[in-house]
PDB file of N, CA, C and O in Angstrom:
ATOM      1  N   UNK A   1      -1.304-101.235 -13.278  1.00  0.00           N
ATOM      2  CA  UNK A   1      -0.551-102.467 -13.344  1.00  0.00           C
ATOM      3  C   UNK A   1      -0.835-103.121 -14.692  1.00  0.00           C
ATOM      4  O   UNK A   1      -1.827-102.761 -15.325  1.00  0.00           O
ATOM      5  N   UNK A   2       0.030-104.121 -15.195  1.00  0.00           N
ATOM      6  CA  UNK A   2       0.022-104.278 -16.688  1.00  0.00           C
ATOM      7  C   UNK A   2       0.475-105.648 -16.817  1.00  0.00           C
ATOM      8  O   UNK A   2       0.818-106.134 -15.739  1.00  0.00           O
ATOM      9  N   UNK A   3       0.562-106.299 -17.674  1.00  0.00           N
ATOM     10  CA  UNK A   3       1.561-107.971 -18.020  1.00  0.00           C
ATOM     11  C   UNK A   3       2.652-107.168 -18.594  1.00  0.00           C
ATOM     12  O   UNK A   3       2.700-105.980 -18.912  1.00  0.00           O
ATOM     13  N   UNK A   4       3.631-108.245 -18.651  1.00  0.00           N
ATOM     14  CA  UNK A   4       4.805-107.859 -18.883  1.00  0.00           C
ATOM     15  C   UNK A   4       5.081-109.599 -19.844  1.00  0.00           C
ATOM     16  O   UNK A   4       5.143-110.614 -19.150  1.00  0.00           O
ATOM     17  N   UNK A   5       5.189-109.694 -21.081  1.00  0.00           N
ATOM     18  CA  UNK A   5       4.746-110.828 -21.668  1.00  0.00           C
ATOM     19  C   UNK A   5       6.249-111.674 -21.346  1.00  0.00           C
ATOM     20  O   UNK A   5       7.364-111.196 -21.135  1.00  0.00           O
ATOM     21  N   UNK A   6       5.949-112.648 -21.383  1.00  0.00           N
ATOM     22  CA  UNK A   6       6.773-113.974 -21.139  1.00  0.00           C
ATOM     23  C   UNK A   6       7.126-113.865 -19.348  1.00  0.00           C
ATOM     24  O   UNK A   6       8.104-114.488 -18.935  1.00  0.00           O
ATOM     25  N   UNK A   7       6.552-113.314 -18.683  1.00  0.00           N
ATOM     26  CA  UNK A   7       6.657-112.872 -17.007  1.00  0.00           C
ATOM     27  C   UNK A   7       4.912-113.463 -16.275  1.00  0.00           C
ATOM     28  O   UNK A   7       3.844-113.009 -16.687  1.00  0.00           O
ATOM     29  N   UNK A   8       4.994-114.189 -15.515  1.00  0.00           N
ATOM     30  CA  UNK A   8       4.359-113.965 -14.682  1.00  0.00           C
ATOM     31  C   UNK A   8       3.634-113.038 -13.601  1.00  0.00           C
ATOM     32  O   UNK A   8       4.279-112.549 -12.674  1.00  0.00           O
ATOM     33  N   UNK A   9       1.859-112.752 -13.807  1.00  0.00           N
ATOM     34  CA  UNK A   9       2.104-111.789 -12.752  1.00  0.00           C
ATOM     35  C   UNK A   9       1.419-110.791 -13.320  1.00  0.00           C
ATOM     36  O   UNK A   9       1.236-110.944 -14.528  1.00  0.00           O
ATOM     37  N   UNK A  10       0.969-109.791 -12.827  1.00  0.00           N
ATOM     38  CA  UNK A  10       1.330-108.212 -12.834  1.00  0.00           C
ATOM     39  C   UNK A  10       2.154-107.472 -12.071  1.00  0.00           C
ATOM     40  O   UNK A  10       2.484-107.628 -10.896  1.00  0.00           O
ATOM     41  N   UNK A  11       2.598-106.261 -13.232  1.00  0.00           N
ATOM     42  CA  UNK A  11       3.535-105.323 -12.785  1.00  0.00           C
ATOM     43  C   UNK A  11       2.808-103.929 -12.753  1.00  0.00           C
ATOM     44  O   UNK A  11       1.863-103.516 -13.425  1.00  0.00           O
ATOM     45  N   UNK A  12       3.647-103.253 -11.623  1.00  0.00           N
ATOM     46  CA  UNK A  12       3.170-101.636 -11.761  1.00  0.00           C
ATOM     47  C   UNK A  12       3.795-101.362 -13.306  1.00  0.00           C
ATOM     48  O   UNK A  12       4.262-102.336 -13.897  1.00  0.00           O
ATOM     49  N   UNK A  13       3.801-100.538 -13.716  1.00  0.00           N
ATOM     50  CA  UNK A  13       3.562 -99.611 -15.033  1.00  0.00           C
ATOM     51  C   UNK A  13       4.683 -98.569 -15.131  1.00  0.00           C
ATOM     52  O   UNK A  13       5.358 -98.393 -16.145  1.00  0.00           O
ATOM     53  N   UNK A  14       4.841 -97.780 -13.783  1.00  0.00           N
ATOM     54  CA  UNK A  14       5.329 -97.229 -13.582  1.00  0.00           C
ATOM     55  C   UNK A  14       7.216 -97.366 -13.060  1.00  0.00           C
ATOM     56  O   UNK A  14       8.161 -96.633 -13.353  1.00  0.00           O
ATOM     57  N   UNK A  15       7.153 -98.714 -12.141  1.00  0.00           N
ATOM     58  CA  UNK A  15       8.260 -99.725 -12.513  1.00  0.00           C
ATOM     59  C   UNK A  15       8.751-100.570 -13.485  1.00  0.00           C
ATOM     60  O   UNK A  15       9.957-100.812 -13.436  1.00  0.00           O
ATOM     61  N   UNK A  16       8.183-101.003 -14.234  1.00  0.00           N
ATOM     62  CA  UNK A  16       8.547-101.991 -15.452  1.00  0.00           C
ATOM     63  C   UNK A  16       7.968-101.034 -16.732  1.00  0.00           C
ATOM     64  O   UNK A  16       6.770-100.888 -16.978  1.00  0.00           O
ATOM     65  N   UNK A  17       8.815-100.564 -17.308  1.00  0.00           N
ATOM     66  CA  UNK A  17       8.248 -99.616 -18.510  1.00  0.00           C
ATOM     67  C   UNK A  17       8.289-100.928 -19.911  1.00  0.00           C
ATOM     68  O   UNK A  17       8.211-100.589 -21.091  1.00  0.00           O
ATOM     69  N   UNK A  18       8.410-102.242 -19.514  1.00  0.00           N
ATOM     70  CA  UNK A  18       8.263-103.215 -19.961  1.00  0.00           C
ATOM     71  C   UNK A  18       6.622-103.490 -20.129  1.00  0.00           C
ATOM     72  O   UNK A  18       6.012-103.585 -21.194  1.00  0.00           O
ATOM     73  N   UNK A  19       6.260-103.559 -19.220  1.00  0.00           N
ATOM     74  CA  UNK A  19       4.857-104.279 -18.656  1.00  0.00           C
ATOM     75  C   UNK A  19       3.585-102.874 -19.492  1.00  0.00           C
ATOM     76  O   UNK A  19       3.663-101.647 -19.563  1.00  0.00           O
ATOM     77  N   UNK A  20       2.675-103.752 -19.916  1.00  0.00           N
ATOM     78  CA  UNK A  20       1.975-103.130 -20.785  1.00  0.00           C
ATOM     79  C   UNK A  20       0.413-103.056 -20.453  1.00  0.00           C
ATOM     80  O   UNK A  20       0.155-104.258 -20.522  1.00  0.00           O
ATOM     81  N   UNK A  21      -0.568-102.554 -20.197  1.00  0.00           N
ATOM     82  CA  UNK A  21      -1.743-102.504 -19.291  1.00  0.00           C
ATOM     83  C   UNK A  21      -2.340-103.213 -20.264  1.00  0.00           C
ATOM     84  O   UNK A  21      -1.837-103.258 -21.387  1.00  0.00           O
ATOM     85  N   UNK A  22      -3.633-103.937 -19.923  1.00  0.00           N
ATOM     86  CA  UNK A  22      -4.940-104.321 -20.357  1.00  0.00           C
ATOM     87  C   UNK A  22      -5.766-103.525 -21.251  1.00  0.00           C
ATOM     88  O   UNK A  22      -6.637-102.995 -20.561  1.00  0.00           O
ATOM     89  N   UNK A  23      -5.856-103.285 -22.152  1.00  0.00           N
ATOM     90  CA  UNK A  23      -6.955-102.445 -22.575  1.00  0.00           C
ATOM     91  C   UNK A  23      -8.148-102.600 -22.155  1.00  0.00           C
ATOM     92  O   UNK A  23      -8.664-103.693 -22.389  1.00  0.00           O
ATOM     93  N   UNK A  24      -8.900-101.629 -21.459  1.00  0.00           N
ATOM     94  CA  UNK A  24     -10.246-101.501 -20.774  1.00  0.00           C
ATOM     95  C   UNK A  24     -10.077-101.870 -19.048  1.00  0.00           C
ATOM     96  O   UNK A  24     -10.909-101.521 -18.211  1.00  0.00           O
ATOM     97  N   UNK A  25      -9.003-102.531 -18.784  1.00  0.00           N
ATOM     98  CA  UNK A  25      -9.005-102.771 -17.389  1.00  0.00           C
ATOM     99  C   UNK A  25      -8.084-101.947 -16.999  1.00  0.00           C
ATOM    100  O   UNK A  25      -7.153-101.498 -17.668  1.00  0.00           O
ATOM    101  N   UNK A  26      -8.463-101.665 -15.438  1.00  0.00           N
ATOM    102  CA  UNK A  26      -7.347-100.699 -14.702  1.00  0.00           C
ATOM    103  C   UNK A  26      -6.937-101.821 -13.495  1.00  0.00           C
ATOM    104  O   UNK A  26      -7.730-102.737 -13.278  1.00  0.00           O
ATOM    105  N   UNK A  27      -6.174-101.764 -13.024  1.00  0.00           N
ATOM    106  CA  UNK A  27      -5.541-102.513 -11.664  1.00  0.00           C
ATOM    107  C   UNK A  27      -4.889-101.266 -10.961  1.00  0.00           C
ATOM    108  O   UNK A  27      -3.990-100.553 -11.408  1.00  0.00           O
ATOM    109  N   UNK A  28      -5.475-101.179  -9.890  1.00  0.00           N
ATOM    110  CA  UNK A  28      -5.122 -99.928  -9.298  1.00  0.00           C
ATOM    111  C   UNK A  28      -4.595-100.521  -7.776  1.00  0.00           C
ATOM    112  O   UNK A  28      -5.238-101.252  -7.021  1.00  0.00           O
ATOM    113  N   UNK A  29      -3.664-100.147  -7.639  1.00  0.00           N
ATOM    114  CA  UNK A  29      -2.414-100.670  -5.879  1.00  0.00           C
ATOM    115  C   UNK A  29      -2.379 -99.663  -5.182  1.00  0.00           C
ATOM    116  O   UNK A  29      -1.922 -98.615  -5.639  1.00  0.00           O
ATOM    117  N   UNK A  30      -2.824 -99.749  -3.998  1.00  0.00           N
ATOM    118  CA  UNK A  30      -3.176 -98.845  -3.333  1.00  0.00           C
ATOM    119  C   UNK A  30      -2.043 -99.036  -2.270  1.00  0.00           C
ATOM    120  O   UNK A  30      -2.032 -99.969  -1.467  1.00  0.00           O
ATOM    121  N   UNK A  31      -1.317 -98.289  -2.328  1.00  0.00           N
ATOM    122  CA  UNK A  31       0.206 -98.348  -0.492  1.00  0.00           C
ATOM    123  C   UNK A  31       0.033 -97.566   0.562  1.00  0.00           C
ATOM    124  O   UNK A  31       0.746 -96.667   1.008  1.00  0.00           O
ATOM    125  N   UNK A  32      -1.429 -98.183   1.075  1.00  0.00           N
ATOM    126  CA  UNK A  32      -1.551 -97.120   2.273  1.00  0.00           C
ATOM    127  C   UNK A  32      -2.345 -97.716   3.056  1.00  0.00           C
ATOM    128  O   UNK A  32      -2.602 -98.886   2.772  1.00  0.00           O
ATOM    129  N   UNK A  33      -2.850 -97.237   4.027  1.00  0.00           N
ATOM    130  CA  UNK A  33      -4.299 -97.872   5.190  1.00  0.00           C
ATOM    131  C   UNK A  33      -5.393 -96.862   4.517  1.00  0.00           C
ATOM    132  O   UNK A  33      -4.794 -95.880   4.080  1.00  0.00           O
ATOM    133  N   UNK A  34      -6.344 -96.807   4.365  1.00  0.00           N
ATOM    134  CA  UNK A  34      -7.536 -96.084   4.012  1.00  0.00           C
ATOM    135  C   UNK A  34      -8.184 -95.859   5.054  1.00  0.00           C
ATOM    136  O   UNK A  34      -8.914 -96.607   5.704  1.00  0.00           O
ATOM    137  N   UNK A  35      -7.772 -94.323   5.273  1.00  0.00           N
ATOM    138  CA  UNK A  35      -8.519 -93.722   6.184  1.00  0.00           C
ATOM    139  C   UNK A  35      -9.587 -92.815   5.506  1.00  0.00           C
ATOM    140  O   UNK A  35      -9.964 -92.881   4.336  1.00  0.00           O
ATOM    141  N   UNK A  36     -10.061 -91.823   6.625  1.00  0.00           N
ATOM    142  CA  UNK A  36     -11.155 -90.797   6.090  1.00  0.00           C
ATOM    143  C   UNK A  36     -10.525 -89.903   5.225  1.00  0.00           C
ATOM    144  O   UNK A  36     -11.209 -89.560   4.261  1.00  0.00           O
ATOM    145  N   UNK A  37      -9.241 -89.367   5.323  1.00  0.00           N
ATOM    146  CA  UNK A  37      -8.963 -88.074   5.098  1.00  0.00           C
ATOM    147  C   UNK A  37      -8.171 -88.793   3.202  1.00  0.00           C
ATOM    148  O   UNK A  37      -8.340 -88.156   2.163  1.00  0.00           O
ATOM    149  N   UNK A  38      -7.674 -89.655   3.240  1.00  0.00           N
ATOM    150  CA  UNK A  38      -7.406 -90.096   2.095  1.00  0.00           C
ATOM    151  C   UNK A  38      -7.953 -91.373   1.050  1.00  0.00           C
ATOM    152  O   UNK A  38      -7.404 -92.042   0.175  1.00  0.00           O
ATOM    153  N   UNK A  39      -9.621 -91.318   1.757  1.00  0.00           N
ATOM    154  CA  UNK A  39     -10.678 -92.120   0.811  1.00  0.00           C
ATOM    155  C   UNK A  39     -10.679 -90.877  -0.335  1.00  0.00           C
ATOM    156  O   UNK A  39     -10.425 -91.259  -1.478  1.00  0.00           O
ATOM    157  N   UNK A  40     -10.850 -89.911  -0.218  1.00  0.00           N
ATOM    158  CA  UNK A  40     -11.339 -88.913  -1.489  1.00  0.00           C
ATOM    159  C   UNK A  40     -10.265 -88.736  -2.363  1.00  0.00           C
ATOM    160  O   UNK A  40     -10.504 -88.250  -3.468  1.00  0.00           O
ATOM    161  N   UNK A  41      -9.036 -89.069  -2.040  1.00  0.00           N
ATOM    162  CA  UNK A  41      -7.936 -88.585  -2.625  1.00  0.00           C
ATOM    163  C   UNK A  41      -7.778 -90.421  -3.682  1.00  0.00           C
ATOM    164  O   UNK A  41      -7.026 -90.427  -4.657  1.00  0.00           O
ATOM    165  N   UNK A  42      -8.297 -91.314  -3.424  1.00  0.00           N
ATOM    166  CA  UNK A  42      -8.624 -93.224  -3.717  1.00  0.00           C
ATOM    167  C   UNK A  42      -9.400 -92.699  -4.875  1.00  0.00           C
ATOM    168  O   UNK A  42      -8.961 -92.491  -6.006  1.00  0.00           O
ATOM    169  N   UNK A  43     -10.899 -92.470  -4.336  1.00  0.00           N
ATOM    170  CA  UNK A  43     -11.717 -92.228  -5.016  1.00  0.00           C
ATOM    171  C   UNK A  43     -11.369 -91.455  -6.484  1.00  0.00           C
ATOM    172  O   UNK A  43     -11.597 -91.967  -7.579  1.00  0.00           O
ATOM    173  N   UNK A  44     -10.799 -90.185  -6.290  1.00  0.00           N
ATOM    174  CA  UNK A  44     -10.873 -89.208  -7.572  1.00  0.00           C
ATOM    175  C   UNK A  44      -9.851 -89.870  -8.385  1.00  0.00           C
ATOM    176  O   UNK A  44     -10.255 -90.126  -9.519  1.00  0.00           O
ATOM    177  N   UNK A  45      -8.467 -90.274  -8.103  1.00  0.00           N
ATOM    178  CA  UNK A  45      -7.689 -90.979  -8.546  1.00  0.00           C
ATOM    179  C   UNK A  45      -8.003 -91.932  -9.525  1.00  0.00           C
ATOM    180  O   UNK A  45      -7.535 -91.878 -10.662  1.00  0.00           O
ATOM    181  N   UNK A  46      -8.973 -93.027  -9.036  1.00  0.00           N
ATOM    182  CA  UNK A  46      -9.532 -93.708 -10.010  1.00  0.00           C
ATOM    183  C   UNK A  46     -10.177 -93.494 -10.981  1.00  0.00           C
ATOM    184  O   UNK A  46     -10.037 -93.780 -12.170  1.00  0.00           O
ATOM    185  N   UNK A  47     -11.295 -92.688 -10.115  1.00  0.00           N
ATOM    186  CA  UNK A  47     -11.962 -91.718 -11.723  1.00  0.00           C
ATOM    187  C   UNK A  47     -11.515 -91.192 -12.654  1.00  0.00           C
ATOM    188  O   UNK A  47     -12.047 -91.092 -13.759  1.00  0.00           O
ATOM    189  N   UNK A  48      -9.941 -90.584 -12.145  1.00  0.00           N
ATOM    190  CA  UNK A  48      -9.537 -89.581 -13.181  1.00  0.00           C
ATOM    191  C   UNK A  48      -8.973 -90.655 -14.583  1.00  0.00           C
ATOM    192  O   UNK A  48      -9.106 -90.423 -15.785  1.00  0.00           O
ATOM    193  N   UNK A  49      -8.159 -92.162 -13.749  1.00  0.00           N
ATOM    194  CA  UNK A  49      -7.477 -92.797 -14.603  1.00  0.00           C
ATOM    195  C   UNK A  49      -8.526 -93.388 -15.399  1.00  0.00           C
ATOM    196  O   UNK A  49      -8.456 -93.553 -16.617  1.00  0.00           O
ATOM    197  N   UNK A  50      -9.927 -93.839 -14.340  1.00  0.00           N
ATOM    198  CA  UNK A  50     -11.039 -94.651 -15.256  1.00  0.00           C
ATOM    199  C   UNK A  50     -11.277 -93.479 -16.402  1.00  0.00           C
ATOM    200  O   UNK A  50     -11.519 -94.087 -17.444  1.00  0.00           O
ATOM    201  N   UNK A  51     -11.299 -92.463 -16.574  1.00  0.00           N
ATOM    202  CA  UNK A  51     -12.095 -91.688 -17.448  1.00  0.00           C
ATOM    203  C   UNK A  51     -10.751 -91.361 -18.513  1.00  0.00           C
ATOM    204  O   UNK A  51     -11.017 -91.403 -19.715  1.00  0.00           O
ATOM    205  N   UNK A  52      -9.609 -91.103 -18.192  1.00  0.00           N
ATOM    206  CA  UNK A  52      -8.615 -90.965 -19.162  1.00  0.00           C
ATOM    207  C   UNK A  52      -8.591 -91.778 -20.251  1.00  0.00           C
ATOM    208  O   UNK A  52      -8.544 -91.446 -21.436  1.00  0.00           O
ATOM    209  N   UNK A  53      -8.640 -93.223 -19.615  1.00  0.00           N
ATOM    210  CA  UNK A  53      -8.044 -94.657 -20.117  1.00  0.00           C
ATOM    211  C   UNK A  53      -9.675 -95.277 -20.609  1.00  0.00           C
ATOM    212  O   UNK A  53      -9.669 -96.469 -20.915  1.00  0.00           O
ATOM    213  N   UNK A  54     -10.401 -94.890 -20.657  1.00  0.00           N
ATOM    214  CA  UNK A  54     -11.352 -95.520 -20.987  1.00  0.00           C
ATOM    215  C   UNK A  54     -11.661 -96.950 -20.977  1.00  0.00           C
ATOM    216  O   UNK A  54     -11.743 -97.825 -21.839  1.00  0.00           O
ATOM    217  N   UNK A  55     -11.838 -96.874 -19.420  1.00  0.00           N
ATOM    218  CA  UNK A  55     -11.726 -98.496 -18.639  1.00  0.00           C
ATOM    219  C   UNK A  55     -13.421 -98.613 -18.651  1.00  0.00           C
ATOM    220  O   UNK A  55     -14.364 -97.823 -18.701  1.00  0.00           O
ATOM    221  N   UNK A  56     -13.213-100.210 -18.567  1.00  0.00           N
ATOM    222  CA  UNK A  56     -14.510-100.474 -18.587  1.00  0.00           C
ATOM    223  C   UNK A  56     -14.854-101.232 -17.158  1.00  0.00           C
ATOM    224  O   UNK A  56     -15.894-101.219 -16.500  1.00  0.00           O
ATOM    225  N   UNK A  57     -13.284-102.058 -16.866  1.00  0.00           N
ATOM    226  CA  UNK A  57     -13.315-102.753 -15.491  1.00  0.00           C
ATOM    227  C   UNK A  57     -12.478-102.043 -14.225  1.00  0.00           C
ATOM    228  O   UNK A  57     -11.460-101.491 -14.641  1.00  0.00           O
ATOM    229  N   UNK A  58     -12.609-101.962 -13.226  1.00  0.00           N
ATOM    230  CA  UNK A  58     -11.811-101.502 -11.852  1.00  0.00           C
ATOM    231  C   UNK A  58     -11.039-102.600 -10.803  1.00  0.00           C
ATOM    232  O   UNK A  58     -11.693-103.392 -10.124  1.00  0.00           O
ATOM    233  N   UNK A  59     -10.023-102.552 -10.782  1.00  0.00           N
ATOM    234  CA  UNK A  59      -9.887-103.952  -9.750  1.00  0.00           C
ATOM    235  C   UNK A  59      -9.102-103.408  -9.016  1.00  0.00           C
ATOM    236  O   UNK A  59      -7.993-103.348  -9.547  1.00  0.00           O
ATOM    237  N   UNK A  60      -9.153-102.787  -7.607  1.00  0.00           N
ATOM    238  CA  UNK A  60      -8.295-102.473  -6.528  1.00  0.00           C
ATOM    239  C   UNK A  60      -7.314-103.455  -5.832  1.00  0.00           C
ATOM    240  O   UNK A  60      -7.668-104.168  -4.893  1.00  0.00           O
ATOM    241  N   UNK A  61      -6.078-103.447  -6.344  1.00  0.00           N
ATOM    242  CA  UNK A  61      -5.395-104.198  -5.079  1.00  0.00           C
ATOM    243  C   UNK A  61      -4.978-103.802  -3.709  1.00  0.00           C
ATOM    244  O   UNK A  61      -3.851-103.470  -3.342  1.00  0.00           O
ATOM    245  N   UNK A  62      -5.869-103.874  -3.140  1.00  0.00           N
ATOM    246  CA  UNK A  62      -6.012-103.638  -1.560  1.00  0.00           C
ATOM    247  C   UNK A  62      -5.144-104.243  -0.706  1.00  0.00           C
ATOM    248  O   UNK A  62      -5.254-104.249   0.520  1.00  0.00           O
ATOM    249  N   UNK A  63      -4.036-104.897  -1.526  1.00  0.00           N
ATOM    250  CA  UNK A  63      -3.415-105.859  -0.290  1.00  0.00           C
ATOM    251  C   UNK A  63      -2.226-105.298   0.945  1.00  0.00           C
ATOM    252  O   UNK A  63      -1.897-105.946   1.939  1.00  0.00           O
ATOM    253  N   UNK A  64      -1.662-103.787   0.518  1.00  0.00           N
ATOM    254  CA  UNK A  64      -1.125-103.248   1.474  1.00  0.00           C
ATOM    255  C   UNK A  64      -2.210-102.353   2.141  1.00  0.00           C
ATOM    256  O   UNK A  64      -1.693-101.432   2.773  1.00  0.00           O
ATOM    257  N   UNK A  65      -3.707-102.369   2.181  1.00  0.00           N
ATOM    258  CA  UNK A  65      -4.242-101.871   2.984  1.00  0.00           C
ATOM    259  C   UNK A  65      -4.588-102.975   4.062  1.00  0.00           C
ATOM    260  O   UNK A  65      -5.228-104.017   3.923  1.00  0.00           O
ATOM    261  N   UNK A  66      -3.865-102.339   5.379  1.00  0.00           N
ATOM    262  CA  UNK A  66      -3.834-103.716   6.831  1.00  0.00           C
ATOM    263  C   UNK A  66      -5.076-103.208   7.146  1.00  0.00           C
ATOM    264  O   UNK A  66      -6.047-103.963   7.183  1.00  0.00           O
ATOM    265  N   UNK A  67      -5.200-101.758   7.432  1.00  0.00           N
ATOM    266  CA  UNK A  67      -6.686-100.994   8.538  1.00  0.00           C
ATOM    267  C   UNK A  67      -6.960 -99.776   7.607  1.00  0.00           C
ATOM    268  O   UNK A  67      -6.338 -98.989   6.893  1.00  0.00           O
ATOM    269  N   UNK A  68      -8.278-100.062   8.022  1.00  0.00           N
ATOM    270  CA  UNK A  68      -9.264 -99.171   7.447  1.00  0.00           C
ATOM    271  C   UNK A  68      -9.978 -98.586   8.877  1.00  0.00           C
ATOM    272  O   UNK A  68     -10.515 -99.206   9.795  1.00  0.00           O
ATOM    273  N   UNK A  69      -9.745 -97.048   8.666  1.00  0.00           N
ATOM    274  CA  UNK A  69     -10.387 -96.364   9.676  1.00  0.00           C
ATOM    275  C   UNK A  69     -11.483 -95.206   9.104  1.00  0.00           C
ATOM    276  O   UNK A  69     -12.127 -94.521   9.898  1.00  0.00           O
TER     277      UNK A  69
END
């Protein structure tokens, strides 16, 4: 997720090819419930983008996760 300048907000990245990421921060949106079988698939995901992007901060938006099993 990224600003998108003169906009309020963050945007996915991937929708607004406007919106431009943070350097060093990741905002990562998660559209799912976090269960067992797709914590590892959360996990590596991040790593892969933290280590690409050479982030220094992580901030999960968890807000479409309702249940965690």
């Amino acid at each position: 997720m990224g600003l998108w300048q003169g906009h309020d907000g963050f945007y996915e990245l991937a929708h607004y090819p406007e919106a431009r990421p943070l350097p060093g921060l990741l905002i990562y949106h998660f559209e799912s419930p976090l269960t067992f079988f797709n914590a590892d698939f959360l996990r590596w995901r991040i790593l892969a983008l933290a280590t690409l992007n050479e982030v220094r901060w992580v901030v999960i938006d968890a807000i479409s996760i309702a249940h965690v099993t």
